[in-house]
PyMOL Python script that loads the backbone (N, CA, C, O; Angstrom):
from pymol import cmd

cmd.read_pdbstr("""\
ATOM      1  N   UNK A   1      97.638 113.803  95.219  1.00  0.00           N
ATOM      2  CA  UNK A   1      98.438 112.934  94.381  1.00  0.00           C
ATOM      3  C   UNK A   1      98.710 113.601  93.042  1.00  0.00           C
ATOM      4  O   UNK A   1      98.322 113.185  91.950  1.00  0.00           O
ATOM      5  N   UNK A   2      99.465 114.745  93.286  1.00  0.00           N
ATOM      6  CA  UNK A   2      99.722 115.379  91.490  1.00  0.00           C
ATOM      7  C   UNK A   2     100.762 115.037  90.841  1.00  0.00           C
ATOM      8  O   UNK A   2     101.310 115.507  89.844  1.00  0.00           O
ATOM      9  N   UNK A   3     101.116 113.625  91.925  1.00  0.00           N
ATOM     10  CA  UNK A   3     102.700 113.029  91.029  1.00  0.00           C
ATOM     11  C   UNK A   3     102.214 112.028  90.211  1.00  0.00           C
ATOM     12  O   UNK A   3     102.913 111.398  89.417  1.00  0.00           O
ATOM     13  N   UNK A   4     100.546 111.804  90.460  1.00  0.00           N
ATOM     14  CA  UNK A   4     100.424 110.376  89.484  1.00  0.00           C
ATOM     15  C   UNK A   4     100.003 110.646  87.929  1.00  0.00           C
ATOM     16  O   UNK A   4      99.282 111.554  87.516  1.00  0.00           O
ATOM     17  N   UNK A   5     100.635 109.629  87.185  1.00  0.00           N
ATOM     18  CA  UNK A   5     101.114 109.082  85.944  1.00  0.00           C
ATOM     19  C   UNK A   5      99.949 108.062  85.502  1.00  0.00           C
ATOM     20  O   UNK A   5      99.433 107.364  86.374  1.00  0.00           O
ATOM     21  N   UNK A   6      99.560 107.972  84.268  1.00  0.00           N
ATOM     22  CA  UNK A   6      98.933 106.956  83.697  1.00  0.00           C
ATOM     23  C   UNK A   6      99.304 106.508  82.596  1.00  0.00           C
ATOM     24  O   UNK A   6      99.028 107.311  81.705  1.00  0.00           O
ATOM     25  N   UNK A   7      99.820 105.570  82.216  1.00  0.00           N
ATOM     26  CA  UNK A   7     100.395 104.476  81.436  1.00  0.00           C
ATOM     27  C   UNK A   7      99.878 103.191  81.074  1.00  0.00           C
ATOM     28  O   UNK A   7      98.827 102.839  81.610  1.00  0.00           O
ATOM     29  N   UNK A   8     100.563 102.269  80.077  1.00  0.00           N
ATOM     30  CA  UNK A   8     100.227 100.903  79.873  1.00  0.00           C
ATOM     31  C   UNK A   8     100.743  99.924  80.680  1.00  0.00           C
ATOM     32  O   UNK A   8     101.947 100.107  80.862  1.00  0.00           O
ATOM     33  N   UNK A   9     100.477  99.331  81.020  1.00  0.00           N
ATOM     34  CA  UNK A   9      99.698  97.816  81.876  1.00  0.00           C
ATOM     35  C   UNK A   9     101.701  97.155  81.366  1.00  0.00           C
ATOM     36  O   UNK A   9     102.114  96.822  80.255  1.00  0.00           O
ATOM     37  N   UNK A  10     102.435  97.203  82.669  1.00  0.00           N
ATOM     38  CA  UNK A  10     104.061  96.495  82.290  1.00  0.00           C
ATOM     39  C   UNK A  10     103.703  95.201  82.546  1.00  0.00           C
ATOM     40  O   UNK A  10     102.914  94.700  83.347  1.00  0.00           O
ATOM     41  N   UNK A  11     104.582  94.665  81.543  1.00  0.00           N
ATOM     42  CA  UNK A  11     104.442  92.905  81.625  1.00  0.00           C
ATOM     43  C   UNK A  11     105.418  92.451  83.132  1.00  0.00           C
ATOM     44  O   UNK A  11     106.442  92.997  83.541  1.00  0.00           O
ATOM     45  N   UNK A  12     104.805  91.485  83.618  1.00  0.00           N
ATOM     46  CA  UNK A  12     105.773  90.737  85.107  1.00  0.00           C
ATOM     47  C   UNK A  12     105.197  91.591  86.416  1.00  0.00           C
ATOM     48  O   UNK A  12     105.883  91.641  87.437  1.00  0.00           O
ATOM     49  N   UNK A  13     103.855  92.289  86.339  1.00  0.00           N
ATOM     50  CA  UNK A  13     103.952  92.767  87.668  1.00  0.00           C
ATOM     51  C   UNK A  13     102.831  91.899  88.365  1.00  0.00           C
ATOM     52  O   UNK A  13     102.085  91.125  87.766  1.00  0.00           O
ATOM     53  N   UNK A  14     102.830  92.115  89.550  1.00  0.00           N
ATOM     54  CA  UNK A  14     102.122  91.140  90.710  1.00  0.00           C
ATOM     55  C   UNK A  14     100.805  92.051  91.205  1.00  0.00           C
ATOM     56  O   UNK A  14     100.809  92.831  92.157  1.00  0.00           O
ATOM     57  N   UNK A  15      99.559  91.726  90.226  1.00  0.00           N
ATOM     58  CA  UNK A  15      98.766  92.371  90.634  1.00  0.00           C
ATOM     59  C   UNK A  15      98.008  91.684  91.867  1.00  0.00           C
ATOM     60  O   UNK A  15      98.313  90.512  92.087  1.00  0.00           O
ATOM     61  N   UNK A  16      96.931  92.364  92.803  1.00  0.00           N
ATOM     62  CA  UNK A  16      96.186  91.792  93.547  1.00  0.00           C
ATOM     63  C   UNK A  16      95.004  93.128  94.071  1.00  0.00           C
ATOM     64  O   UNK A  16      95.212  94.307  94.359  1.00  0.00           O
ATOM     65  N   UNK A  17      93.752  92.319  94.028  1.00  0.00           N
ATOM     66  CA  UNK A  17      92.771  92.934  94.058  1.00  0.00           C
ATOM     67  C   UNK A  17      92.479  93.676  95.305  1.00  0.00           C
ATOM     68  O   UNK A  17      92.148  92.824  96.129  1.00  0.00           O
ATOM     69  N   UNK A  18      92.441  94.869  95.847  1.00  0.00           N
ATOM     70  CA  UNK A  18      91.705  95.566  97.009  1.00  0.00           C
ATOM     71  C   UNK A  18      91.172  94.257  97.800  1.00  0.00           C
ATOM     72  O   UNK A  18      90.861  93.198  97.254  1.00  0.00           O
ATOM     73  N   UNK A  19      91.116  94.567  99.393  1.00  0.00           N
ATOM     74  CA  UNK A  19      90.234  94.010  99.919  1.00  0.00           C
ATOM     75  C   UNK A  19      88.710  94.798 100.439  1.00  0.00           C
ATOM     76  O   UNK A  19      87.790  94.368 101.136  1.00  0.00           O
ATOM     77  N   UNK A  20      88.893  95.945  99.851  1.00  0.00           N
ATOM     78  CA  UNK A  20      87.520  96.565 100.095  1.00  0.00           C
ATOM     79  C   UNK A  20      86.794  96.083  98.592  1.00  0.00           C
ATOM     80  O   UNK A  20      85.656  96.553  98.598  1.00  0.00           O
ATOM     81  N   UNK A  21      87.024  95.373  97.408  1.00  0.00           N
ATOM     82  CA  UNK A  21      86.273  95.107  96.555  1.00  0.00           C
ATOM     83  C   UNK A  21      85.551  93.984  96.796  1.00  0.00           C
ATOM     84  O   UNK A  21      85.941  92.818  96.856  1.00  0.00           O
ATOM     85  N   UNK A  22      84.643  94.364  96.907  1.00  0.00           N
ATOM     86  CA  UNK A  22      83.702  92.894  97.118  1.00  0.00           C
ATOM     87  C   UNK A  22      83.861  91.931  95.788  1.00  0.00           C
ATOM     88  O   UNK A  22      84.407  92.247  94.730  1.00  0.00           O
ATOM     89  N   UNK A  23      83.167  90.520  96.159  1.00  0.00           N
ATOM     90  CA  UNK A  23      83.807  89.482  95.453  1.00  0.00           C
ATOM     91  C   UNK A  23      82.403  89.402  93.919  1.00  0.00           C
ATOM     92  O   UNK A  23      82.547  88.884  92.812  1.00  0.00           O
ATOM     93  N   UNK A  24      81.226  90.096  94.466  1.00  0.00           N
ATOM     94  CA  UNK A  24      80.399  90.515  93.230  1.00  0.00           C
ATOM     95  C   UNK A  24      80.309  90.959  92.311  1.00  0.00           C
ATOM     96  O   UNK A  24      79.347  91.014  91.545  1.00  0.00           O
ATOM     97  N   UNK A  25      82.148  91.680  92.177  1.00  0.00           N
ATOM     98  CA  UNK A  25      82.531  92.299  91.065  1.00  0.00           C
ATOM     99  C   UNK A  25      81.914  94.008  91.246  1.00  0.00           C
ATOM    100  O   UNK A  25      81.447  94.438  92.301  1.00  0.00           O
ATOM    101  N   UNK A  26      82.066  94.938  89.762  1.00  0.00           N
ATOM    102  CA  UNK A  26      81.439  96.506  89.877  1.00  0.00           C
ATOM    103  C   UNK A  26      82.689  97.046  90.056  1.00  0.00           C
ATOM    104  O   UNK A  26      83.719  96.763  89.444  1.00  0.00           O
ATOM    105  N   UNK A  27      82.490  98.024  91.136  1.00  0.00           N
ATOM    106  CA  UNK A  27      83.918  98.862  91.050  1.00  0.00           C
ATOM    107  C   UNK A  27      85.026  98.021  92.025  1.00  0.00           C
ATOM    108  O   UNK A  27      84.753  97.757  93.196  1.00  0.00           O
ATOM    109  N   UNK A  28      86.236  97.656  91.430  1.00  0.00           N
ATOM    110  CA  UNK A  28      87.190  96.918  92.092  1.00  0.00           C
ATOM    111  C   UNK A  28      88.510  97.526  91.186  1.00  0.00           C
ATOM    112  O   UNK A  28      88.584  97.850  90.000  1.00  0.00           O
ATOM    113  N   UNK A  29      89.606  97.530  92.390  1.00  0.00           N
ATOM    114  CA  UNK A  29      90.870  98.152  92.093  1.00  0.00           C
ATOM    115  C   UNK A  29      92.132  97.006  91.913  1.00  0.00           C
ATOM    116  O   UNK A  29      91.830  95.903  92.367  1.00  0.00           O
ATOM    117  N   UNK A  30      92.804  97.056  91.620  1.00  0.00           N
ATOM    118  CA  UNK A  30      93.981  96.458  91.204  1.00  0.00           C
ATOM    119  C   UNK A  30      94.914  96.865  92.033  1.00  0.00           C
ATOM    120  O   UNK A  30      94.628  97.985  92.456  1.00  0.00           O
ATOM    121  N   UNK A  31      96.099  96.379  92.540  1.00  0.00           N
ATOM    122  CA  UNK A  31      97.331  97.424  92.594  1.00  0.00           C
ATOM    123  C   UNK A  31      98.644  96.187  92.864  1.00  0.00           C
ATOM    124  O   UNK A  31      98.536  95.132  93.488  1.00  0.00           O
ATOM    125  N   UNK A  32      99.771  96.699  92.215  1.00  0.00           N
ATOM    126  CA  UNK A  32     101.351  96.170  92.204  1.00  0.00           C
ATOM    127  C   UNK A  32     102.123  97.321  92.614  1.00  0.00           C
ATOM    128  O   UNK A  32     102.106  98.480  92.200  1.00  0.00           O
ATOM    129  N   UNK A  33     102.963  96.624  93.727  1.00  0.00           N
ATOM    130  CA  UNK A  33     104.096  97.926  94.070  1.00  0.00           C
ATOM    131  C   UNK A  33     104.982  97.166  93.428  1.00  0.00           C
ATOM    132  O   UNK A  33     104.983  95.974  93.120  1.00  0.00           O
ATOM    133  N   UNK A  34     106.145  98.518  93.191  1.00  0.00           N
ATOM    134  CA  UNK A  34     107.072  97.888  92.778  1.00  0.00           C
ATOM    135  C   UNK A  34     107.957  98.633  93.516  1.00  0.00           C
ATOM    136  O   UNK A  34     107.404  99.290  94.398  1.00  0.00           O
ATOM    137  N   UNK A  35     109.271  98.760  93.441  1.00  0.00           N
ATOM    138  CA  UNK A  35     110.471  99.241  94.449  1.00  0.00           C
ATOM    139  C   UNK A  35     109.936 100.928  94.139  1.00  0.00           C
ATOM    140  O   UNK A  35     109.945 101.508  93.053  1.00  0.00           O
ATOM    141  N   UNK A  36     109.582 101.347  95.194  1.00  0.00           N
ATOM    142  CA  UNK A  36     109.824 102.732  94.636  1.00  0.00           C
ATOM    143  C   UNK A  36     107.934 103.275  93.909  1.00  0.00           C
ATOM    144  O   UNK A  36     107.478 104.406  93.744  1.00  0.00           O
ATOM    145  N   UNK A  37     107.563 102.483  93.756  1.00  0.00           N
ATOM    146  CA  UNK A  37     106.425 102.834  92.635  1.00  0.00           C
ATOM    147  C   UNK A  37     105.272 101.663  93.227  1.00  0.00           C
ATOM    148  O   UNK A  37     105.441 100.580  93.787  1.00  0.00           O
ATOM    149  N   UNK A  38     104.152 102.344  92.864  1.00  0.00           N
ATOM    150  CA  UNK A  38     102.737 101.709  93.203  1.00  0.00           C
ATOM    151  C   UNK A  38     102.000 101.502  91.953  1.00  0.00           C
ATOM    152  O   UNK A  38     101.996 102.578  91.355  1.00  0.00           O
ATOM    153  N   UNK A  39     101.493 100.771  91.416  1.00  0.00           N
ATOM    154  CA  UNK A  39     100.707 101.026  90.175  1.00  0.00           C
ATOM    155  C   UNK A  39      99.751 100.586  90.560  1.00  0.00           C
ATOM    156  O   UNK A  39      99.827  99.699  91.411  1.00  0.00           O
ATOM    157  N   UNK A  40      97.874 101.240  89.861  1.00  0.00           N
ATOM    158  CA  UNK A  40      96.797 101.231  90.360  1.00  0.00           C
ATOM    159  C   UNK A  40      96.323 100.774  88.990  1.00  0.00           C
ATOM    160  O   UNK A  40      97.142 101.031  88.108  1.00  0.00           O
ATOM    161  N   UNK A  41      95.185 100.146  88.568  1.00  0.00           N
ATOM    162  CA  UNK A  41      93.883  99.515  87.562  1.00  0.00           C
ATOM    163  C   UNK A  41      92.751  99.381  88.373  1.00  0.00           C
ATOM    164  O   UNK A  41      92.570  98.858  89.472  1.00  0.00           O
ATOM    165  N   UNK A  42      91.785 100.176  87.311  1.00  0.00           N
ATOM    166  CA  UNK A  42      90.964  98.931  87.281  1.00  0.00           C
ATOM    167  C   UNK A  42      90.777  97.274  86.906  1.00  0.00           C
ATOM    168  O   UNK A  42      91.337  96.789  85.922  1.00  0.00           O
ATOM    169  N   UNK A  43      90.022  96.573  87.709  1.00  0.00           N
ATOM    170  CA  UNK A  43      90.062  95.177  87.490  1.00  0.00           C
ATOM    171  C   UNK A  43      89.179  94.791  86.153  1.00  0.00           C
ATOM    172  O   UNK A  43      89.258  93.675  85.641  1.00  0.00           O
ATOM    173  N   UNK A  44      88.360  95.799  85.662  1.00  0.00           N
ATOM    174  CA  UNK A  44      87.604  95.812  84.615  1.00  0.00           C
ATOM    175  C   UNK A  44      88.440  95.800  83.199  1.00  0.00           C
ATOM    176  O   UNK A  44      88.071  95.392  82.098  1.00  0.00           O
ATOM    177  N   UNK A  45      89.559  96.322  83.555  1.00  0.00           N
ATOM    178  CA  UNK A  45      90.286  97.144  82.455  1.00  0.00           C
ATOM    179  C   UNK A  45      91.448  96.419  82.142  1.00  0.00           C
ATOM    180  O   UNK A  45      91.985  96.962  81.176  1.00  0.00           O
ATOM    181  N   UNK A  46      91.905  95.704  82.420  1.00  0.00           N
ATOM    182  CA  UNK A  46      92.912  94.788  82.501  1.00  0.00           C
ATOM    183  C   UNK A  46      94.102  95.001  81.356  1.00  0.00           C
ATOM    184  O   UNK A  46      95.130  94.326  81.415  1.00  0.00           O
ATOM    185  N   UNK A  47      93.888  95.981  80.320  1.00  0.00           N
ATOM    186  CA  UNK A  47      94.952  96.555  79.393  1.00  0.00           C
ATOM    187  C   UNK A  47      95.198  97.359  80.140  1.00  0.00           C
ATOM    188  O   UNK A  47      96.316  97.039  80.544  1.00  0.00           O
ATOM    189  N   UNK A  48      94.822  98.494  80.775  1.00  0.00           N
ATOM    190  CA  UNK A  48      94.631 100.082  81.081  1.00  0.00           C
ATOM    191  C   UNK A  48      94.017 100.616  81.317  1.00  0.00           C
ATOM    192  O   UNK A  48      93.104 100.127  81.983  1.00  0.00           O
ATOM    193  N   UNK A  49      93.964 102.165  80.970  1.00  0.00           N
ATOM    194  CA  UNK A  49      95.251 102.550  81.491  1.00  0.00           C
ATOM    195  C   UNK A  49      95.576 102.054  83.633  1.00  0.00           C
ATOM    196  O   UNK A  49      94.927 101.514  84.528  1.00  0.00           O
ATOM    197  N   UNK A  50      96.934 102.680  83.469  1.00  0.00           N
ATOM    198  CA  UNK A  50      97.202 102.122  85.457  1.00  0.00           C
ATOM    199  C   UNK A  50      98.286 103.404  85.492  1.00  0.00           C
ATOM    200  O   UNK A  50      99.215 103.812  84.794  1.00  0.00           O
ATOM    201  N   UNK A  51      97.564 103.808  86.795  1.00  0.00           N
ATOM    202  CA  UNK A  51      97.686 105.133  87.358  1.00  0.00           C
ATOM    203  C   UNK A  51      98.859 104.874  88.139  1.00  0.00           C
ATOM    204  O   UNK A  51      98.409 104.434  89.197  1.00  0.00           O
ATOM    205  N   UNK A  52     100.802 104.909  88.259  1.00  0.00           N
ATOM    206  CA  UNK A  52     101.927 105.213  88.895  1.00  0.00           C
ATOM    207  C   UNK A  52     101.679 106.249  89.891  1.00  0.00           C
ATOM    208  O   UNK A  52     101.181 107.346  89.637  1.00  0.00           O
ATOM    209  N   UNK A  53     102.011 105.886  90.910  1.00  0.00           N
ATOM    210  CA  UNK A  53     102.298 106.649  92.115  1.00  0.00           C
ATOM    211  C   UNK A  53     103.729 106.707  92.972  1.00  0.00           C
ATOM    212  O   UNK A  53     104.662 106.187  92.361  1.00  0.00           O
ATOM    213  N   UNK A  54     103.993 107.141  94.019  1.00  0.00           N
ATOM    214  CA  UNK A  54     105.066 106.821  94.621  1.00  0.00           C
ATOM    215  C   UNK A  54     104.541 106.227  95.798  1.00  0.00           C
ATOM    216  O   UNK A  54     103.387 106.544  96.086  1.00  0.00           O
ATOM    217  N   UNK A  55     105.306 105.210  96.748  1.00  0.00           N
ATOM    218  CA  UNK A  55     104.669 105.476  98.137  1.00  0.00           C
ATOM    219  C   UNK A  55     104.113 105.792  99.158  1.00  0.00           C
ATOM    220  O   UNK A  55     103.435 105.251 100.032  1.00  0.00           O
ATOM    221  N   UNK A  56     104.762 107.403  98.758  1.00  0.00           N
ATOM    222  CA  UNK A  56     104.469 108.189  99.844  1.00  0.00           C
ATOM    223  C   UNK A  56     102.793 108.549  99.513  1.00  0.00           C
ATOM    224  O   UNK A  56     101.824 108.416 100.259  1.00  0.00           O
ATOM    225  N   UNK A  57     102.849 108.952  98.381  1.00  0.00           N
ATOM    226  CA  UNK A  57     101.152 109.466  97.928  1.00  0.00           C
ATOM    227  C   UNK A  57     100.625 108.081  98.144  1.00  0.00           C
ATOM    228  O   UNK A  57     100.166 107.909  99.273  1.00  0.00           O
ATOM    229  N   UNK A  58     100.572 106.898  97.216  1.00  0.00           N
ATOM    230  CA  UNK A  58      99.692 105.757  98.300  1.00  0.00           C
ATOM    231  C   UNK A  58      99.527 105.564  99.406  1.00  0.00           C
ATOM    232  O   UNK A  58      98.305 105.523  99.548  1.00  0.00           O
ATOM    233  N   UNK A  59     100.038 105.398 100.412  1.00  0.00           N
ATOM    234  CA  UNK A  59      99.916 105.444 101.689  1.00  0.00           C
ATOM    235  C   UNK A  59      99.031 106.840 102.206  1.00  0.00           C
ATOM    236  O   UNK A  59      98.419 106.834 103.274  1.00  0.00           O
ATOM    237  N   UNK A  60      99.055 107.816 101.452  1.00  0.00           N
ATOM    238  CA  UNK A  60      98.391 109.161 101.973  1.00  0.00           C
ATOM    239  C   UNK A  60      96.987 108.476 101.368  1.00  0.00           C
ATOM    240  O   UNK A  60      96.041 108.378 102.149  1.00  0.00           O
ATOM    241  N   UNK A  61      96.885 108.159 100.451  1.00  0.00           N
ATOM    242  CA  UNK A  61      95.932 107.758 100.208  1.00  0.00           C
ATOM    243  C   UNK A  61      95.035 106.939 100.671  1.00  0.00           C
ATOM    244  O   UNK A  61      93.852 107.280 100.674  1.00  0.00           O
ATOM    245  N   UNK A  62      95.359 105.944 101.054  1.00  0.00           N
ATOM    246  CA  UNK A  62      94.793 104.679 102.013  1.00  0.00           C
ATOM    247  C   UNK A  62      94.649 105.066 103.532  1.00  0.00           C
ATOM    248  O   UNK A  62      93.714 104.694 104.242  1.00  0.00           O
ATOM    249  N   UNK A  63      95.409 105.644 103.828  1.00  0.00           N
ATOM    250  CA  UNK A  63      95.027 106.413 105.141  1.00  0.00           C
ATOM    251  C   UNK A  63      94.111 107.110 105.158  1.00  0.00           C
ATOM    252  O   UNK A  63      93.316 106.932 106.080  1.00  0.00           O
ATOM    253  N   UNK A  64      93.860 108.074 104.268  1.00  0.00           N
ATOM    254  CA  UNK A  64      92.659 108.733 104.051  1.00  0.00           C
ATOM    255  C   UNK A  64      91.525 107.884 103.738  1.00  0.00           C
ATOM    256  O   UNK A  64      90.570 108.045 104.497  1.00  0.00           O
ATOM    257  N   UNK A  65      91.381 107.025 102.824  1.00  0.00           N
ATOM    258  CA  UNK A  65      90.274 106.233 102.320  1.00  0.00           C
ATOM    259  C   UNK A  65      89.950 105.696 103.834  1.00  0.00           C
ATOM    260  O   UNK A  65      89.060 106.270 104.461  1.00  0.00           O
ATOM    261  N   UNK A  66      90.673 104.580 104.444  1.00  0.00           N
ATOM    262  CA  UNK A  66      90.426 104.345 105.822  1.00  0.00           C
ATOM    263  C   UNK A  66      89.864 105.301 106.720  1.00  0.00           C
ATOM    264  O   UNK A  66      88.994 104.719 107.369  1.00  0.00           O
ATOM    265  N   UNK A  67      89.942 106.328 107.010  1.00  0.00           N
ATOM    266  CA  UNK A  67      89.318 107.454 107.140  1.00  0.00           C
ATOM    267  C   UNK A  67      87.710 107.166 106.911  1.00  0.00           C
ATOM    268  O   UNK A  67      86.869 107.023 107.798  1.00  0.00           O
ATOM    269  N   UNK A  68      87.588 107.137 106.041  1.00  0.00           N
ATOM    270  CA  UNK A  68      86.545 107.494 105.196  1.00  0.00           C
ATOM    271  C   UNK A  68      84.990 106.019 105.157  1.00  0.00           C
ATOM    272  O   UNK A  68      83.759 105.987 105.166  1.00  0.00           O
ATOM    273  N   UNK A  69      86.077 105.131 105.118  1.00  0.00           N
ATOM    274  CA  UNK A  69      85.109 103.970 105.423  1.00  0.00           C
ATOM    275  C   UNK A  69      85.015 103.419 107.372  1.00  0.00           C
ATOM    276  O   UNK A  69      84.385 102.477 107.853  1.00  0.00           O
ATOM    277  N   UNK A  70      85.841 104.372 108.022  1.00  0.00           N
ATOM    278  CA  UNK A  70      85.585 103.972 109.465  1.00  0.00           C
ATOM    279  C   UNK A  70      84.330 104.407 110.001  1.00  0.00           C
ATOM    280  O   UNK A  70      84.026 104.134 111.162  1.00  0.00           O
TER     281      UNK A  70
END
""", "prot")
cmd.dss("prot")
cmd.show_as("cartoon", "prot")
cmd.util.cbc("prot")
cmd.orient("prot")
């Protein structure tokens, strides 16, 4: 993923929490797609920063993570 970007937290996006984050809280991820674009947080962090991606690298990503927890 050497296309991703880290920036401030855009107002109007539709966040929703991982379902691999358990509900005990600790490490838990954030993420809003938007047309074209993925944006990642932490749920801890709720200003920032949130890591921009494109599709294509999310999906490489989650495929792999899946990978990884099978």
């Amino acid at each position: 993923m050497s296309n991703a970007v880290t920036s401030p937290v855009q107002p109007g996006l539709a966040w929703f929490r991982s379902s691999y984050s358990g509900a005990e809280g600790g490490q838990c991820v954030e993420v809003a797609a938007t047309p074209g674009t993925v944006h990642v947080r932490d749920s801890k962090r709720l200003g920032g920063p949130v890591m921009t991606v494109g599709p294509d690298a999310w999906a490489g990503f989650v495929e792999l993570a899946a990978d990884h927890t099978a």
